[in-house]
N, C-alpha and C positions, 0 to 999 in steps of 0.2 A: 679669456676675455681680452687682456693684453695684449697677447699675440694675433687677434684677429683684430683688434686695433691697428695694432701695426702694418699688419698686411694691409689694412682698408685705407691708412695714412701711404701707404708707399703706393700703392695701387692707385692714388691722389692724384697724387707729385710724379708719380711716372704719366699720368694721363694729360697730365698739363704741361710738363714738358713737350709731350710728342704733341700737344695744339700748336704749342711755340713753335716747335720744329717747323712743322707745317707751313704755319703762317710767316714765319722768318723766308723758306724755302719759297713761296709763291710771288710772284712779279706784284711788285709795288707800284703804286702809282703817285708822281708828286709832285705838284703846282712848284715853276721853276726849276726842273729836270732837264731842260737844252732843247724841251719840246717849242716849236714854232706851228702858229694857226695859220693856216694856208689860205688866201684866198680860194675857196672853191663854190662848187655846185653840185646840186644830183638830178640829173634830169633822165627820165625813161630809166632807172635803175644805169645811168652811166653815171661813172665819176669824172669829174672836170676840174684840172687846175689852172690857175695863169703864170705862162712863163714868160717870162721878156729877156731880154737879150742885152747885150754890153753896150754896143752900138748907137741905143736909145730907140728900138723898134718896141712901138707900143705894148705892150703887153694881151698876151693872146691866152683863150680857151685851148687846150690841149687834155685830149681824153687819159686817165688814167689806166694802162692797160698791163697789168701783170701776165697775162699771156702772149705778148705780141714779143718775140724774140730782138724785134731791132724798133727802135725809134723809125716814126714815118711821119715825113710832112704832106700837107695836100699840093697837088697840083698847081693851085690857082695861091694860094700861098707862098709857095716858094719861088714863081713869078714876079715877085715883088724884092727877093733878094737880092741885091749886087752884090750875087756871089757865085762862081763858075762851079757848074755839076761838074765834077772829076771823078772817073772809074767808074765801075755799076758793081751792085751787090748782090746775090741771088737771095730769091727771098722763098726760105723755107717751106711755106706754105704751099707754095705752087711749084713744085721743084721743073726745072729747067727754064723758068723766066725769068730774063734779067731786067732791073729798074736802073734809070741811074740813081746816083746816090748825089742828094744834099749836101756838101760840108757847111754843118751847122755851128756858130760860133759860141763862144762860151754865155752860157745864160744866167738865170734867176730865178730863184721861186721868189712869186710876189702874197705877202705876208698879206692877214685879213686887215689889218688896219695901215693898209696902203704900202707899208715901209719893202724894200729889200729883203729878199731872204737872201739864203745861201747858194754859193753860184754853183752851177752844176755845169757837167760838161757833155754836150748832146750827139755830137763827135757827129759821123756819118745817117743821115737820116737817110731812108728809100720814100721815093716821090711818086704817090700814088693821089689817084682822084678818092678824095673822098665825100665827095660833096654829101652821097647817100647817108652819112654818119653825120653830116654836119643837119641835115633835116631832121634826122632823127631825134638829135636835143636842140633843135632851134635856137642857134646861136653859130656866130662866126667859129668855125672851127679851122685851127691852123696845123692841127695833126695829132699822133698817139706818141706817148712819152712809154714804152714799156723797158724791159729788163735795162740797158745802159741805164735808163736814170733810177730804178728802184735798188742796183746793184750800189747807187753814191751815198744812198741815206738808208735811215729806217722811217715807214712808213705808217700810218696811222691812219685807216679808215672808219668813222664811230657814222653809220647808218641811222640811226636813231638820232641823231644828235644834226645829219648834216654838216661835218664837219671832216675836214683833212687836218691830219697832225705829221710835223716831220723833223727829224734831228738827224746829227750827225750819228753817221753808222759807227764811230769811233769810243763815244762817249758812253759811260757807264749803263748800267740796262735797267729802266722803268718804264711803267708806263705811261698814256698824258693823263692829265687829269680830264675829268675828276674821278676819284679812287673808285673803284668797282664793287658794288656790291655782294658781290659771285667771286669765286674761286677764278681766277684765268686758266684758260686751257691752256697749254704748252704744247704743240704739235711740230714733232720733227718735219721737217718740207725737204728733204731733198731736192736739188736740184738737177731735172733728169737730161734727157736730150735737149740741146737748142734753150739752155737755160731757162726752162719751165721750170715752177714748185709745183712739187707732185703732196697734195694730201693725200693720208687715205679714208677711204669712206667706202661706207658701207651699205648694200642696197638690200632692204628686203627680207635683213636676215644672212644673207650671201657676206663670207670672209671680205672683207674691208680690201680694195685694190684700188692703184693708184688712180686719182685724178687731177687732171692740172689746171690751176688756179688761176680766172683768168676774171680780172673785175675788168677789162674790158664788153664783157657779154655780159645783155641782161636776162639770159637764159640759161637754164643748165640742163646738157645735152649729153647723155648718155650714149655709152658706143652700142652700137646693133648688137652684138656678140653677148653684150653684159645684160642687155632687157632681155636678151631669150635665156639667160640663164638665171635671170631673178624674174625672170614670168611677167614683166611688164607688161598692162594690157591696156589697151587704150582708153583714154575718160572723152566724154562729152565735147564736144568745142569744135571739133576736126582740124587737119592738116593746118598746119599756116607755113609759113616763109620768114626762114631763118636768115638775117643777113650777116654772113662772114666780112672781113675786109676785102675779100678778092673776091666773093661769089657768094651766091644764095642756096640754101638747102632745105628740103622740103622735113617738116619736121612732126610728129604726133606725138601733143601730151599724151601725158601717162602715170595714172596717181601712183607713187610711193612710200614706203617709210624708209629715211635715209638719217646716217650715222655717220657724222663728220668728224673724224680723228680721234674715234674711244668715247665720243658723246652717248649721249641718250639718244634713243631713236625719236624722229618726231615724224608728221605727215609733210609731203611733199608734190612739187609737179613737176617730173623728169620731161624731157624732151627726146625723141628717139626718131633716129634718120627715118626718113620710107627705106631708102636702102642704102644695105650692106656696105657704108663706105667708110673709111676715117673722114672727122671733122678735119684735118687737116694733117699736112705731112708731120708733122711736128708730134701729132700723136697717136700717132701708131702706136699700141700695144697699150693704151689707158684705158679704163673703163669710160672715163668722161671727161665734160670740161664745167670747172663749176663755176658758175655766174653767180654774178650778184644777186640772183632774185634771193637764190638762198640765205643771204646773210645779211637781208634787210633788219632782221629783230641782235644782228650783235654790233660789238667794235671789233676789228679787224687788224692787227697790226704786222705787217710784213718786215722781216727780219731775213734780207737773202745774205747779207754778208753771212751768218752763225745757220743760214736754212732753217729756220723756226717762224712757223707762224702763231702767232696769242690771240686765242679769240674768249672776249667778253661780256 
């Protein structure tokens, strides 16, 4: 009786310990952690911040884009700059066309209750028309902010909440508030070619292969190759028109169940080329690109200094 005492007393103490473990080991989250509220928006599943500039140039909508390898300003924006385009960039997507390049000055994220944020550095932008992007969230749009500036901070996207959260990439690791009621996921993100985060995710049932993460899109587009191997079949709605930065592609929902980095499966609506092509040069050999529609119901937090993304 003793000894089975014992054992049910250790067998306690050892269970609560390994909760401790657990809960010690899982990302924290804590009002006054070096997180800043971002002035932002969501419109059309786009995310939108305002950055201003040194200079004293008003402050502007600029789309948040985790998939877009280089910062790009619009046409009709950069227009306005007293500032000479020097050299040209190639731009990945479209491989052998050259844009010129912007030199964009040192900026600011501007904070939700008006003030300064922290100054970032936007270095070379590529000067494309974007007018098509700026219809689409109905607002002055002055261009995409992706990898240079998600590479300066850590980034916090909470969907549900309508909110941007952002701190210094240097500073100790939490989360923003307020504290999560779920376990955070921790997902290795590699980053692959052309400074994409590649999750991985899983279609179907089908071993989990890479996709790259792109809150620029607010759709998720599976590569041709990956729906004939997880049986993708068409749902209701028919064809519509996917708009890229550089160009449009024809595109067919497609009900799935999909598994974003070791999750649970839930249902979904994939998006599948009409044809055989990559989404773009950048990603060849991914199964997809995942847009925001998918990760309306979490928080989001991008961590490319350590390649980790947390989702909540």
């Amino acid at each position: 009786m003793w000894l089975g005492a014992s054992v049910l007393a250790l067998a306690l103490i050892a269970a609560l310990l390994a909760v401790r473990w657990r809960q010690s080991a899982a990302p924290r989250a804590a009002v006054g952690s070096g997180w800043l509220l971002v002035d932002s928006r969501m419109v059309n599943h786009h995310v939108l911040v305002r950055l201003g500039f040194a200079s004293g140039v008003e402050p502007q909508w600029w789309i948040l884009d985790s998939g877009s390898t280089h910062n790009l300003v619009d046409a009709n924006y950069a227009a306005r700059f007293d500032r000479r385009l020097k050299g040209s960039i190639r731009d990945v997507n479209q491989p052998g066309a050259a844009f010129s390049a912007q030199a964009l000055e040192h900026g600011y994220v501007l904070q939700r209750d008006g003030r300064r944020g922290p100054a970032v550095d936007l270095g070379n932008a590529a000067v494309l028309d974007l007018r098509h992007l700026a219809q689409s969230v109905a607002l002055p749009l002055a261009g995409i902010v992706g990898h240079p500036f998600l590479s300066q901070c850590v980034v916090s996207i909470d969907f549900p909440r309508q909110q941007v959260w952002l701190r210094d990439r240097r500073s100790a690791f939490s989360l923003p508030p307020p504290a999560s009621h779920a376990t955070p996921s921790v997902i290795a993100a590699p980053l692959g070619q052309h400074h994409l985060l590649l999750l991985p995710v899983a279609v179907n049932g089908q071993p989990a292969g890479p996709w790259s993460l792109d809150t620029g899109s607010n759709i998720s587009i599976a590569a041709h190759e990956l729906a004939q191997r997880a049986q993708l079949r068409p749902s209701d709605g028919g064809a519509v028109q996917a708009q890229l930065v550089n160009r449009a592609i024809t595109v067919v929902p497609s009900a799935a169940s999909i598994a974003i980095g070791g999750g649970a499966p839930r249902a979904a609506t994939l998006f599948v080329p009409q044809q055989a092509q990559p989404l773009a040069h950048a990603t060849v050999g991914l199964d997809g690109n995942l847009g925001t529609d998918l990760l309306q119901h979490c928080r989001i937090t991008i961590d490319c200094s350590n390649e980790r993304v947390i989702l909540d």
